[in-house]
N, C-alpha and C positions, 0 to 999 in steps of 0.2 A: 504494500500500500504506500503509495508516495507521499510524502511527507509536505503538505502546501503551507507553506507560510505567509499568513496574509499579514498584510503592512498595515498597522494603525491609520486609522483612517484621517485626515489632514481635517483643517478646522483653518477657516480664514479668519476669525474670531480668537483672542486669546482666551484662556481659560477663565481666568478673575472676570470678563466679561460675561462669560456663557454659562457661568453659574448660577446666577439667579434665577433661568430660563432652563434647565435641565429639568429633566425628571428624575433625574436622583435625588434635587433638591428640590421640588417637591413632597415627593415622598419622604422625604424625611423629614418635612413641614408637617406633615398628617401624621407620623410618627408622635413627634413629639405633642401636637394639639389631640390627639386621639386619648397622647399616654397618661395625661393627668388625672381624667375622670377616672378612667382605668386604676391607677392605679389607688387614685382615693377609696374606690370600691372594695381593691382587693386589702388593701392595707386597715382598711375600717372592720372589714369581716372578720381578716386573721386574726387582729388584737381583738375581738370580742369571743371569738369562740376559743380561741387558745386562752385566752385571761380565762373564759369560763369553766374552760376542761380541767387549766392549770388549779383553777381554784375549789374545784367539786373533786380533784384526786384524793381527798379524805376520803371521799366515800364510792360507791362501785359505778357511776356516772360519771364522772371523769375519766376514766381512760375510752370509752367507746365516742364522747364528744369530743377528744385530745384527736384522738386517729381521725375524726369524721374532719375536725380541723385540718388537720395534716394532707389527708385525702383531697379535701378541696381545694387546699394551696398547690397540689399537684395539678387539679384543673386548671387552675388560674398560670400555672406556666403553661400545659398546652394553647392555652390562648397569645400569650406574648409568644412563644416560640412562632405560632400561627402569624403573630401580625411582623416580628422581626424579619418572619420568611416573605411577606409579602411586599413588603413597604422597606426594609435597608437591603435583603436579598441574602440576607443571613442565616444560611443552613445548619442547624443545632438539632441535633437526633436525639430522641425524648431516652429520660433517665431508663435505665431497668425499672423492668414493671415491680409489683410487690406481690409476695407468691407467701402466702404460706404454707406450713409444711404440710400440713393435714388438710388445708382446706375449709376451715370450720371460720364463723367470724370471730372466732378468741383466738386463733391464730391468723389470720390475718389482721386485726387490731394490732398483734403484738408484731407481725412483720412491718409494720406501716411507722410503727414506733421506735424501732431499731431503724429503719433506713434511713442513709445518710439521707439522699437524695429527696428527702422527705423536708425533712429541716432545709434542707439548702432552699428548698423552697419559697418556704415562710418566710425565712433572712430576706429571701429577695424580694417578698413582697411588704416588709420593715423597710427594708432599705432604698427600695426605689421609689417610695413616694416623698421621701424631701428630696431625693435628683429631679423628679418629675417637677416637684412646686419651683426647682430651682431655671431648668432647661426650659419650660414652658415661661415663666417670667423671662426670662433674657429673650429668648426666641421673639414672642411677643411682643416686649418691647424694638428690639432692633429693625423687627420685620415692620413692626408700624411705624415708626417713628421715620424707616428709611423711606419705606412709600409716600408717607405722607410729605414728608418735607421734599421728597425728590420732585411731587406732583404737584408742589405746593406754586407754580405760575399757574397751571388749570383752574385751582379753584380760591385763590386771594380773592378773586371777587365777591364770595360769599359774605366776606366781613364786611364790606361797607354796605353791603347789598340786606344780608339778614341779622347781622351781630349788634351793626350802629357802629363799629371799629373799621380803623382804618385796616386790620391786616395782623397777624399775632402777633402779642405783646408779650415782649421780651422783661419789660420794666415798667413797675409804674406806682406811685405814691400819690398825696394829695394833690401835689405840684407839678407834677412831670410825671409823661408816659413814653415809653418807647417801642414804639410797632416795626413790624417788618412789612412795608409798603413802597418804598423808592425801587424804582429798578434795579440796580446795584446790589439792595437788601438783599429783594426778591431773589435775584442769580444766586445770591451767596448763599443760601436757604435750599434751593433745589442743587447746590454743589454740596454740601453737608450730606443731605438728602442721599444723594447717589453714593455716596462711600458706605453710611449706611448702607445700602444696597448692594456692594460689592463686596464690603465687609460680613456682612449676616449671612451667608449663605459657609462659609468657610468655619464662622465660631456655630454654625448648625451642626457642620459634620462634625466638629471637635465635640457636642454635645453627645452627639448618635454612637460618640466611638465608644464612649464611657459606659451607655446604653449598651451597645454589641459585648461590651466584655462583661456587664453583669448578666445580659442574660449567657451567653455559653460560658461563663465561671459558675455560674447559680444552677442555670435550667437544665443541663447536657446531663451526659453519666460521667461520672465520673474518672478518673485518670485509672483509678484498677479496673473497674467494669470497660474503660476500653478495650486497656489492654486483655482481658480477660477474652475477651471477644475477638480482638485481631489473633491472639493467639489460637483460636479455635478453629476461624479460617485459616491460618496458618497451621494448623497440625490436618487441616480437611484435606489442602494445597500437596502436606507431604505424603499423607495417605494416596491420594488420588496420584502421585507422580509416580511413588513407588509401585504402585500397582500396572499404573500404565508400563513403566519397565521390564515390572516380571513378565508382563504380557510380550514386552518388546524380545526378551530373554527368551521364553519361551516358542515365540514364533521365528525366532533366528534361528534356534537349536533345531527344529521341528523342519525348517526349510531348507536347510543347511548343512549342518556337521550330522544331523540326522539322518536326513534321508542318502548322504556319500558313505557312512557307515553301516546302513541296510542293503545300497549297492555292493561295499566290501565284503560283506559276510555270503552274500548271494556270491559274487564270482569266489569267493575264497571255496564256498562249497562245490562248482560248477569245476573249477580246479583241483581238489580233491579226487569227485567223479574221473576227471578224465587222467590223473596223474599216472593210472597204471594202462592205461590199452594207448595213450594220445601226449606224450611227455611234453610235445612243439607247444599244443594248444594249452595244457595245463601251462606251461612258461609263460605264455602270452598272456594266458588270465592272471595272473599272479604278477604280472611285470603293471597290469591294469591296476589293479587293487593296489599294485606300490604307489600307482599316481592319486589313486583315490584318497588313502591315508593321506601324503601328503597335503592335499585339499583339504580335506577334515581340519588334519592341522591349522594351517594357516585360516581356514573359519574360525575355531576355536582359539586362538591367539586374536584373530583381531575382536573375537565378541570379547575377551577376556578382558583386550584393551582398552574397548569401549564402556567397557563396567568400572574397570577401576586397574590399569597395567601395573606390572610388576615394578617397572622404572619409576613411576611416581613413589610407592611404598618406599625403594631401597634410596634412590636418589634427591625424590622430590621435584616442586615444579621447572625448576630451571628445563632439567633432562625431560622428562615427560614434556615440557611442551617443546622446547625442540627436536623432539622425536618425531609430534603431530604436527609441527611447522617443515620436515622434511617429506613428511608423506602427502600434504599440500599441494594442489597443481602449480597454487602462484607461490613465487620468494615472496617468502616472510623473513621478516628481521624480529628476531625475539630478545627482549632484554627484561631481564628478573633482578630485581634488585631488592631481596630482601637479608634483614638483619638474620635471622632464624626462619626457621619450618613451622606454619601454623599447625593449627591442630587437624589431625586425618579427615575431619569431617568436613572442615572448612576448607582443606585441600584439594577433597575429593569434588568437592562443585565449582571451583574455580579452574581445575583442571578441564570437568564437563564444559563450563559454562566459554574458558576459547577454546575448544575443542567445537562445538556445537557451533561457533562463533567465524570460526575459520572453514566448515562447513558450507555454511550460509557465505562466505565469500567466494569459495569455487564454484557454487550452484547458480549465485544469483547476481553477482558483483560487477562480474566481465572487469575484474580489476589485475592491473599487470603487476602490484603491488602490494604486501598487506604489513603493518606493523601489530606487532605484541608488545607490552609494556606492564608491567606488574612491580608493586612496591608496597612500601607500609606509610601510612599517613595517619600519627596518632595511634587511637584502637582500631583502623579503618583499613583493611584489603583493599587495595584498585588494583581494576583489573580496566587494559584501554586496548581493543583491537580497532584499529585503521586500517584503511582501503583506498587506493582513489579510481572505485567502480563509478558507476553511473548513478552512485543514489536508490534514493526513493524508499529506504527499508522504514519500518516502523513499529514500535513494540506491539502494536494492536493489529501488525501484519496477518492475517487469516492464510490455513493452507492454499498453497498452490498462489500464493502471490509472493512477491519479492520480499524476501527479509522474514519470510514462513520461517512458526517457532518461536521469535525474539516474545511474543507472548508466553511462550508456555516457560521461556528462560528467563523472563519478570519475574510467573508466580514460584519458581524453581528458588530463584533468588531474593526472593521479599520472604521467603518460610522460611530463612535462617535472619530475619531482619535488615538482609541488604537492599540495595537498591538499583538499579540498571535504567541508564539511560539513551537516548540514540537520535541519535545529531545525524540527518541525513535527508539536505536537500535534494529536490533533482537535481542532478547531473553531477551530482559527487560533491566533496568525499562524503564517507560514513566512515564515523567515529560511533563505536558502543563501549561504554565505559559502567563498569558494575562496581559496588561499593558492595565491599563484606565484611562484617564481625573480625577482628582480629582477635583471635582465642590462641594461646602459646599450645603449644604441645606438648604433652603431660611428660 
């Protein structure tokens, strides 16, 4: 799949200009006037029913009105999550649910009561309503004060028209008043104005940002439940890979060293037969079956290779991969530059992953060139194959198109927590650069 990089799209308008007139900054206009009823609601509810619950736990009605509290402060995030996603574009995945163990409502009370993500709740529905009273007042005031005075040559006429004034007054005591009505004034009034207006849209987002981190610090799951959960996809990842392998193992053995070892044993019998009435043709079968063993061999050494060779075990990466850079159609230039030998695990998929890598550059590259480059950065494996093919590879490459695989060598490499990236305009070069765990070897 070709990898198209499209170019930010040009603006004959500077930015400070074009922000008051976006929809971003809108939307986050309606954010923030949305957010204060809102949160006066949620904030008014929490502190009554949790005062209430808190205060009736002497006796056996407080704890079912404590949870029922807690429970609804869970509603009240899925609604700001709901309106964060709609109005800042802020995607925050709702906390783990609350499970109890049995099933019953005395345990699930008491699940709702132990969860963190319970409380984080309520806190965020404390704590956002003086941001709210505070972002809604500034907002408010900036957004009006900047239209009004920007617009303020449209409608001066009002004041001497409906007020009895000359124009707003700036000053004024028993003796002296001072308006803003001379032309000069007036200009100076609708330039105030406009700063306002180029200014408020900038101290909005600083408002929204504050907003964006309470709710995904508050509303999300939390930092173990993520990880609990990538890990899960991650052990599904190695499940799923390891099995695809055995599969790939087994349809080698089965295709291959299998069925040239059921032909051996067939001419090896066929030669037995004729060895006493026919000695020519008994040779001849048996000179067969020496090629065929040999075959055998050489399938079995290279599946051997392709699981895990001898050379990586005894010698490590350097050797191993200038083994798979010699058996390569294109010159590769390989350089390993590491302190020590990571740990066998971590060896073994970076071995895979340029191996699979250098692969994908004979099949689909048409590159006259490829480099290998591998070192230590920190706790961090890199691993960088270059080419200067034709391009166009891409991790979300699907079979049968260019750069097939580099997907399944993501999810291969994000199950031990690394990362893989790949840099590949059309028309060359492709750079794929994976990052892995550095674990020492025991």
């Amino acid at each position: 799949m070709a990898a198209s990089a499209s170019a930010p799209a040009s603006h004959r308008l500077p930015a400070a200009v074009r922000a008051p007139f976006e929809a971003r900054t809108w939307r986050a206009l309606g954010y923030v006037l949305i957010g204060l009823p809102l949160s006066v609601l949620w904030f008014t509810l929490s502190v009554a029913f949790v005062s209430a619950g808190a205060g009736l736990l002497i006796t056996f009605l407080g704890v079912p009105i404590l949870a029922g509290a807690l429970a609804m402060c869970r509603g009240f995030g899925t609604v700001e999550r709901a309106r964060a996603r709609g109005l800042l574009g802020l995607d925050v995945a709702a906390p783990e649910p609350v499970r109890g163990r049995t099933g019953g409502a005395f345990s699930w009370m008491g699940a709702v009561l132990k969860s963190g993500a319970s409380w984080r709740h309520l806190l965020y529905a404390i704590l956002h309503m003086p941001w709210a009273v505070f972002s809604f007042s500034v907002t408010v005031a900036l957004w009006g004060w900047g239209w009004s005075l920007f617009t303020y040559p449209l409608w001066q006429w009002t004041f001497p028209a409906w007020v009895g004034q000359d124009g707003i007054q700036l000053y004024g005591d028993a003796t002296h008043a001072l308006y803003l009505d001379a032309p000069f004034e007036i200009a100076v009034t609708s330039l105030v104005g406009l700063v306002f207006v180029l200014v408020g849209p900038w101290v909005l987002r600083g408002l929204v940002s504050v907003d964006r981190l309470l709710v995904s610090g508050l509303l999300g799951p939390s930092r173990l439940a993520s990880r609990v959960t990538e890990l899960e996809s991650d052990r599904g990842v190695v499940v799923d890979t390891a099995a695809a392998d055995l599969r790939r193992i087994e349809r080698d053995l089965h295709d291959g060293a299998q069925a040239r070892l059921a032909a051996l044993a067939m001419d090896l019998g066929l030669a037995k037969e004729k060895l006493a009435r026919d000695p020519e043709a008994a040779a001849v079968l048996v000179d067969e079956a020496h090629g065929e063993v040999k075959l055998a061999l050489q399938e079995l050494r290279d599946l051997a290779r392709g699981i895990h060779p001898a050379v990586l075990t005894d010698r490590g990466l350097d050797a191993a991969l200038s083994a798979v850079a010699s058996r390569c159609a294109v010159p590769v230039s390989v350089d390993v530059d590491l302190p020590a030998r990571p740990a066998p695990a971590i060896e073994g998929i970076a071995y895979f992953t340029v191996s699979e890598l250098l692969t994908n550059v004979t099949r689909h590259a048409r590159a006259r060139r490829a480099w290998v480059d591998v070192w230590r950065s920190g706790d961090r494996l890199m691993l960088q194959v270059r080419d200067d093919g034709v391009g166009g590879a891409g991790a979300g490459a699907g079979a049968g198109a260019a750069g097939s695989g580099l997907a399944g060598l993501a999810e291969r490499v994000g199950a031990v927590d690394g990362v893989l990236t790949v840099d590949s305009p059309a028309g060359g070069p492709t750079t794929v650069t994976a990052e892995l765990p550095w674990r020492p070897r025991a």
